[in-house]
ZAFI-682884 format. One record per residue (C-alpha): y negated, z, x negated. Coordinates in steps of 0.001 Angstrom, whole numbers, plus 500000, padded with zeros to 6 digits. Each point is the difference from the previous one (the first is absolute). Layout:
<lummars>
y: Y; z: Z; x: X
...
</lummars>
This chain:
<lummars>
y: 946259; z: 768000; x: 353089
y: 502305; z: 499905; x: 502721
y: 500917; z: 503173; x: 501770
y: 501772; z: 501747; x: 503128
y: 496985; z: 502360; x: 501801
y: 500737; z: 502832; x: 502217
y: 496972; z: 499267; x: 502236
y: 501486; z: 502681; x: 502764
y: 501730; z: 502734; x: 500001
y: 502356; z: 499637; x: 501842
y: 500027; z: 496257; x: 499274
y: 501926; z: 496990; x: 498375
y: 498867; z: 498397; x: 496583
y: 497127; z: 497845; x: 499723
y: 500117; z: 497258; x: 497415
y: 496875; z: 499734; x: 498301
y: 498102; z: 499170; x: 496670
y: 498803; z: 503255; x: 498931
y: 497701; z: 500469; x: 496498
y: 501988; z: 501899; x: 496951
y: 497817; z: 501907; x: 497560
y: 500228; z: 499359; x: 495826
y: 501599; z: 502685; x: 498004
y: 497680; z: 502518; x: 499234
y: 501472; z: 503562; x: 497774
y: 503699; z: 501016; x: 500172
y: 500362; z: 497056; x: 502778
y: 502295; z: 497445; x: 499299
y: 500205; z: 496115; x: 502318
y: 503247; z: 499371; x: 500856
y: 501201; z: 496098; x: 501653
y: 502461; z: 501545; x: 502528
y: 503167; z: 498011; x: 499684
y: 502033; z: 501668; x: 503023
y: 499841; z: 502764; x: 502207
y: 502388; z: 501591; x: 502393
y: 499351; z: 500731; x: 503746
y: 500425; z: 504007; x: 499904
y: 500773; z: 502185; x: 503371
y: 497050; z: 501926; x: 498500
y: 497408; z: 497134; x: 500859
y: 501259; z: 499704; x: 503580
y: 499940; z: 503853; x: 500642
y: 495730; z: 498995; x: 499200
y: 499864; z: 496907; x: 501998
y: 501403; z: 501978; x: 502425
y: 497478; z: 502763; x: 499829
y: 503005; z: 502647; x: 499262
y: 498020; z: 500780; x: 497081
y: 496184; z: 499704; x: 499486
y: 498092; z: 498113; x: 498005
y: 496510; z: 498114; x: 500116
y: 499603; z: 496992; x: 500795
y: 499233; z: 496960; x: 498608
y: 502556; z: 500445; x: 497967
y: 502320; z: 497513; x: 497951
y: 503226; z: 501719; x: 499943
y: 503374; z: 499845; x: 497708
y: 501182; z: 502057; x: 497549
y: 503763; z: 499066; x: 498677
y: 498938; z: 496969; x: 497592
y: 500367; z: 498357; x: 496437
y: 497445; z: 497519; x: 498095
y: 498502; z: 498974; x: 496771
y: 497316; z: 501358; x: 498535
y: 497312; z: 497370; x: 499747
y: 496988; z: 502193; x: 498693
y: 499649; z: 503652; x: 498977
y: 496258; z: 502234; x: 499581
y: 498730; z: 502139; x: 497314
y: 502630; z: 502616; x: 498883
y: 503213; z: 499064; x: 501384
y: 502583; z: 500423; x: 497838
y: 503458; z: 499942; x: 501798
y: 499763; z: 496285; x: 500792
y: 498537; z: 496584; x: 498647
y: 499657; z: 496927; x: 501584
y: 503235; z: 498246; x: 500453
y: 502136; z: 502820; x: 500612
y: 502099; z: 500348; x: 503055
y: 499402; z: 503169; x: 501893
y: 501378; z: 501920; x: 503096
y: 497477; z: 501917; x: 501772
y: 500761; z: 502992; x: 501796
y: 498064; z: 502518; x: 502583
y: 500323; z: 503241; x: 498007
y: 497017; z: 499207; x: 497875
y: 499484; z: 503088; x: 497854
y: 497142; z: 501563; x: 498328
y: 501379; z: 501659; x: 496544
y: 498718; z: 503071; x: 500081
y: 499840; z: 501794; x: 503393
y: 502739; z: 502920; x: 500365
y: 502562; z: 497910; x: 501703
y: 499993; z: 497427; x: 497728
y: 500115; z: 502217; x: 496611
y: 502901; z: 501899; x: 501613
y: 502126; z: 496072; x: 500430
y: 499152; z: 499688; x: 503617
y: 498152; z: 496767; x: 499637
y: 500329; z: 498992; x: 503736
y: 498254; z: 503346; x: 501278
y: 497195; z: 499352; x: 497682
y: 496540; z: 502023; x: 501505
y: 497494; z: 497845; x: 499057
y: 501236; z: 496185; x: 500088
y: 497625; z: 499528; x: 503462
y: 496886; z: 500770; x: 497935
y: 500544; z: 499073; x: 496026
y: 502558; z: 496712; x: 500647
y: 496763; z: 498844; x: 502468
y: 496785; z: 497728; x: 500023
y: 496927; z: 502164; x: 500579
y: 497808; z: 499902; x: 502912
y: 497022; z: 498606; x: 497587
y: 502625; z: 497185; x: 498578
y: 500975; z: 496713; x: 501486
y: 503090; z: 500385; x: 502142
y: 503418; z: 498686; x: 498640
y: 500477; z: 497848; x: 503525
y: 497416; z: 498710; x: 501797
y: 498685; z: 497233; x: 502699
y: 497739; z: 497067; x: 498411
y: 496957; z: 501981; x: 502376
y: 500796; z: 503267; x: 497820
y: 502155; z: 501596; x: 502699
y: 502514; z: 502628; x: 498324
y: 503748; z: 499159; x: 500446
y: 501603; z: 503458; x: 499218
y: 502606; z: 499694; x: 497558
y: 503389; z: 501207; x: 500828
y: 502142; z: 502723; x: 497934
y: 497841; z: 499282; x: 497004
y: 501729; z: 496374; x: 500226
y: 499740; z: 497531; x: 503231
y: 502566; z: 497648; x: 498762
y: 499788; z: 497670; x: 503191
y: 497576; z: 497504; x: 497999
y: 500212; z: 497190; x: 497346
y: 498351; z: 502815; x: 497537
y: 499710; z: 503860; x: 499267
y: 497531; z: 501981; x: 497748
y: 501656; z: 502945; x: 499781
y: 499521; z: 503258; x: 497649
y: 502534; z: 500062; x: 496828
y: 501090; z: 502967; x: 501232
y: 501134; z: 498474; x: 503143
y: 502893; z: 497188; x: 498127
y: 502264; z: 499530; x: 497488
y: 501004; z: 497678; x: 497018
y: 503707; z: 498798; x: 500446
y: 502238; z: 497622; x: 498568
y: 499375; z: 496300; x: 500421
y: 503384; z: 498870; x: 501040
y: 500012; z: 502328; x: 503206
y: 499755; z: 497476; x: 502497
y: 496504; z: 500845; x: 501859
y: 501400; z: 499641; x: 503708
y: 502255; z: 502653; x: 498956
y: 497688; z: 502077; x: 497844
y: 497612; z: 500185; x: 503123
y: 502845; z: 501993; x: 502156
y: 499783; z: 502987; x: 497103
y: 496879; z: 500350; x: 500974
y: 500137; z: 502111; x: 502801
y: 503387; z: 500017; x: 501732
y: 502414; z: 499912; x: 496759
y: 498175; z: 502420; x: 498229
y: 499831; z: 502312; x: 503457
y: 503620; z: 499646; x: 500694
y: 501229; z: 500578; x: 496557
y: 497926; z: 502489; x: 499160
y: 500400; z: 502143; x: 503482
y: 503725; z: 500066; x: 498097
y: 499525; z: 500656; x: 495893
y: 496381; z: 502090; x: 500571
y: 499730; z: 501853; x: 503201
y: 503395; z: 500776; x: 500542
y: 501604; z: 499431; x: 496465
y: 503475; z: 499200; x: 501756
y: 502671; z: 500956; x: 497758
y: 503429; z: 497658; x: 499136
y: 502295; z: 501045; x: 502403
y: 498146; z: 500891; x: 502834
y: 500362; z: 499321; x: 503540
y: 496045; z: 497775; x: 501311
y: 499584; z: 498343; x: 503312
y: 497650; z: 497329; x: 500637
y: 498153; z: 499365; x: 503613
y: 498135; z: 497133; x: 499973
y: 500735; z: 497057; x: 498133
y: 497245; z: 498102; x: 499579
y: 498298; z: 499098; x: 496523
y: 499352; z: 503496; x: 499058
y: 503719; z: 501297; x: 501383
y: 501340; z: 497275; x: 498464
y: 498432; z: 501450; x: 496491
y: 500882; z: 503194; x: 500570
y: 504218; z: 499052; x: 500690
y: 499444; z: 497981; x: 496577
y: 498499; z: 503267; x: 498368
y: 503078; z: 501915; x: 501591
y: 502205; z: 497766; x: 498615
y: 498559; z: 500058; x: 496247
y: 499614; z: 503695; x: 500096
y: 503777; z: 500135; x: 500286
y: 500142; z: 501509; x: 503502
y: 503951; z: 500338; x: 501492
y: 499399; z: 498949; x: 503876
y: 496692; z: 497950; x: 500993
y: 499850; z: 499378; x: 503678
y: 497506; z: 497748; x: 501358
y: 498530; z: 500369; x: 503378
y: 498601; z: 497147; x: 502453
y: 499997; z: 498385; x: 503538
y: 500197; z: 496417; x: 498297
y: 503580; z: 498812; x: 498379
y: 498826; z: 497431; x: 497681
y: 497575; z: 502970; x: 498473
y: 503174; z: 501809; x: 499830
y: 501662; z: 497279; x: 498383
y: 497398; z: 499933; x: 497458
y: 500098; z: 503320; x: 499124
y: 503891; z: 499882; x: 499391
y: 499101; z: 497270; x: 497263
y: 497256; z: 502377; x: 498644
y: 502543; z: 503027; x: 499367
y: 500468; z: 501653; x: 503157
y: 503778; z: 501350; x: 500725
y: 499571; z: 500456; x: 503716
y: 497744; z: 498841; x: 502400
y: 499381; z: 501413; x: 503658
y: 498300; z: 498849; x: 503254
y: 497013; z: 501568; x: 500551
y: 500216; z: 499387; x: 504135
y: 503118; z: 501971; x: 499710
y: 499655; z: 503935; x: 499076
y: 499217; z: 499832; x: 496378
y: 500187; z: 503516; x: 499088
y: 503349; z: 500370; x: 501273
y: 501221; z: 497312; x: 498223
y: 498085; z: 500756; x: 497030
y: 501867; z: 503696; x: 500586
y: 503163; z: 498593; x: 499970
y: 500211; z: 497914; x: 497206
y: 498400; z: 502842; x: 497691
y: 499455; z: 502806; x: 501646
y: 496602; z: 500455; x: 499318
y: 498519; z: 497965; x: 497527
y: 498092; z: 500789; x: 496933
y: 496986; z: 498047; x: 499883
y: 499036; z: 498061; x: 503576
y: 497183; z: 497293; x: 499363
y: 497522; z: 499078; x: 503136
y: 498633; z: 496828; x: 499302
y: 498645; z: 498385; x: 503582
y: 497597; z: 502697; x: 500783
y: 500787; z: 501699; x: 503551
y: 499905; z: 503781; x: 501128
y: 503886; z: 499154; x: 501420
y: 500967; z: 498461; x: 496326
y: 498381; z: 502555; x: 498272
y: 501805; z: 503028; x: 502250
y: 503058; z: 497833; x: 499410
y: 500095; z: 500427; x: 496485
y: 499433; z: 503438; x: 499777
y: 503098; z: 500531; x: 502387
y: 502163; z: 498010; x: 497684
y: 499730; z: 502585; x: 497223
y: 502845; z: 502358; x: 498660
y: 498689; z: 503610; x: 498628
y: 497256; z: 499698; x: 497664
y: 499382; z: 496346; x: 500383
y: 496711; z: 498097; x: 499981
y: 498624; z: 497510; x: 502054
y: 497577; z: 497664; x: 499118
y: 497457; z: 498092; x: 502525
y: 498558; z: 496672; x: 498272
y: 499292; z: 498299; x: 503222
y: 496076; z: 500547; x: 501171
y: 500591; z: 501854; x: 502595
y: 497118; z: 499494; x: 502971
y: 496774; z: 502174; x: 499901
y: 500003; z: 502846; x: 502577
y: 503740; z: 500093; x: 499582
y: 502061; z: 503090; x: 499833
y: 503250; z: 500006; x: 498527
y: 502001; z: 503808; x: 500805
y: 503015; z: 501384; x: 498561
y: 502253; z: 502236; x: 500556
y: 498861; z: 503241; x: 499136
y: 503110; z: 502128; x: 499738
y: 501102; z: 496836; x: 497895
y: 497607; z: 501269; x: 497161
y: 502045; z: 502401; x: 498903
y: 502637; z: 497812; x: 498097
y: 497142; z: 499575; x: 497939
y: 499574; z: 496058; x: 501730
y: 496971; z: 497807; x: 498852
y: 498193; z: 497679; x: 501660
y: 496985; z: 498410; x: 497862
y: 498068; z: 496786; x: 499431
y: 499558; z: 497290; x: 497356
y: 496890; z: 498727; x: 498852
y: 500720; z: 496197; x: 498589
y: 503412; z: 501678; x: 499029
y: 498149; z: 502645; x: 497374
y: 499194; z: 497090; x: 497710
y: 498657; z: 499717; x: 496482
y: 500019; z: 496572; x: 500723
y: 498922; z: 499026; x: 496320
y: 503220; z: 500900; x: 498436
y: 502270; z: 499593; x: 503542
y: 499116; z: 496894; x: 500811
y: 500659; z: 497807; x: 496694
y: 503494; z: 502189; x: 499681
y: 500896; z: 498631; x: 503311
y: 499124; z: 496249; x: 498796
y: 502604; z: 500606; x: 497290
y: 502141; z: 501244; x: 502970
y: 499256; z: 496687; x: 501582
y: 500634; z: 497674; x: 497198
y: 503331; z: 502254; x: 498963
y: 501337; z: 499271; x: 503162
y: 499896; z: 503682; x: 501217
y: 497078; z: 499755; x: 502631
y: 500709; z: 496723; x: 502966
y: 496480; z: 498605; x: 500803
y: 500659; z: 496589; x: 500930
y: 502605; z: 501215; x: 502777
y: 496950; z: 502120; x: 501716
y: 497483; z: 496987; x: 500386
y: 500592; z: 498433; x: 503444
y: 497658; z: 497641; x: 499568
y: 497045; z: 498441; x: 497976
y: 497040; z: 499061; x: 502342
y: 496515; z: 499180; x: 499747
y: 496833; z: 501482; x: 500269
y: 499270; z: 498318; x: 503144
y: 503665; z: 501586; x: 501156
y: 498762; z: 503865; x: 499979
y: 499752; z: 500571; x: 503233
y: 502853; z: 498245; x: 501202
y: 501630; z: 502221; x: 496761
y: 499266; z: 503191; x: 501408
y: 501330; z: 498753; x: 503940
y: 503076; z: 499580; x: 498608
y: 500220; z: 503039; x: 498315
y: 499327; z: 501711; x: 503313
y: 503212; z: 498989; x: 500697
y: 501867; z: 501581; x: 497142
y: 501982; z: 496777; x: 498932
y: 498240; z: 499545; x: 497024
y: 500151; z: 502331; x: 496762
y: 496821; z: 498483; x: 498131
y: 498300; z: 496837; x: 500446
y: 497736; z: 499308; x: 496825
y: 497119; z: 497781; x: 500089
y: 499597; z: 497752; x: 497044
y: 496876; z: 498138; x: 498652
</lummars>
């Protein structure tokens, strides 16, 4: 099959034909039908984050299932799927207490043995590591069950795809980690796909002011059509004007991943607020707050894929979709090809874009 290698790291995207395995236990083959270009794969191109190499990355997709192995149960052949990261066990701690995405064991159990065939390979028998349990940058992905699924087969997949990573992140940085409230006061900085999800998930949760933060108008334009009451400049003292307009908010949301953005939103808080970093923020990086600032019982915390149990989240925010609740077509720039990616992720460096989606 055809897929995009990391062959470097750091390093652009190789096209290549690269050898899928068949569907052995719990393992199900999925024909990828679109995947979105995620900040999270450049942060690994880019060698922000490690990860071995080769390696065929992607990880916010939607397919078909063409084949399934021996005891899958959750899918059948024909059925369209979103994948998603947080591939869970079942029965480590964190997943029996509903914390899915933290699940302990996922990088042992969800994974091909060192005796077994790899899932990716190179026609000489070279491993290609597979990324996040996924590696959606390829014609085809045999994935565990655990890691997808089943949804309704009138989502469009192009859109489907986004809920994969940076919806589901977004939204659920608002309704799980943070469980905003109707009628509070949530600022947004960053409005990229995932910001974008998370002023949507604002607006649904019945928040009073949303304020969306950003250096780039038509981003801020955007997010006025997604639900936000207020935007601000990001080049032009945020936190004051965040301050003024509210007064401190209740919820802030960092979704570009920066020690400044981060700081930022902790500063925007009133008494007892929380703030809530989605953005990966660099490794090495040291975000400091305040400490005096503690005391009005202030929270700054992270979000894991938004706290998801993605296998009842992410079919309730299809309905969303096809209710009219949840705008997906609005956050596609663009539809490109395979052949595109790494002209994809240049202009995303730019921050013009809020997802380009690759379609096969």
């Amino acid at each position: 099959m055809k897929a995009a290698v990391l062959n470097t790291c750091p390093g652009s995207l190789d096209i290549e034909d690269v050898h899928i395995g068949e569907p052995g236990p719990r393992e199900v083959l999925v024909r990828t039908a679109a995947a979105g270009l995620c900040h999270s794969d450049l942060h690994f191109m880019e060698a922000k984050y490690p990860f071995p190499c080769p390696a065929v990355l992607g990880h916010e997709s939607a397919g078909v299932v063409e084949a399934v192995g021996s005891m899958v149960t959750h899918v059948a052949p024909g059925d369209h799927v979103i994948t998603c990261l947080s591939a869970f066990c079942g029965h480590c701690e964190q997943c029996l207490s509903g914390h899915m995405s933290r699940c302990d064991l996922k990088a042992t159990e969800l994974v091909r043995g060192a005796d077994e065939a790899p899932r990716l390979s190179r026609g000489d028998g070279e491993l290609v590591h597979q990324f996040l349990h996924l590696s959606s940058f390829a014609e085809q992905m045999l994935i565990h069950e655990h890691a997808l699924v089943k949804i309704d087969p009138r989502m469009p997949l192009d859109k489907a795809a986004l809920i994969g990573c940076g919806v589901t992140t977004g939204l659920g940085a608002v309704f799980r980690t943070a469980e905003v409230r109707p009628g509070e006061d949530v600022v947004v900085i960053g409005c990229g796909g995932i910001g974008l999800a998370a002023v949507q998930g604002a607006r649904i949760a019945g928040a009073n002011k949303v304020i969306a933060v950003d250096m780039v108008p038509t981003k801020l334009d955007l997010a006025q059509k997604m639900g936000a009451t207020h935007v601000v400049d990001a080049s032009d003292e945020p936190v004051s004007a965040v301050k003024e307009l509210t007064g401190g908010v209740h919820h802030a949301f960092e979704a570009v991943g920066l020690k400044v953005t981060a700081e930022q939103a902790f500063k925007m808080l009133r008494r007892g607020g929380q703030a809530t970093v989605i953005g990966m923020i660099p490794v090495g990086t040291t975000v400091e707050v305040h400490g005096p600032e503690l005391l009005d019982e202030k929270t700054l915390t992270g979000s894991n894929m938004g706290s998801n149990q993605f296998r009842t989240d992410m079919p309730r925010f299809v309905d969303m979709y096809l209710d009219g609740r949840l705008m997906l077509d609005e956050m596609v720039s663009k539809h490109i090809e395979l052949e595109q990616i790494n002209q994809g992720f240049e202009e995303m460096k730019t921050g013009e874009v809020a997802r380009s989606v690759i379609t096969f």
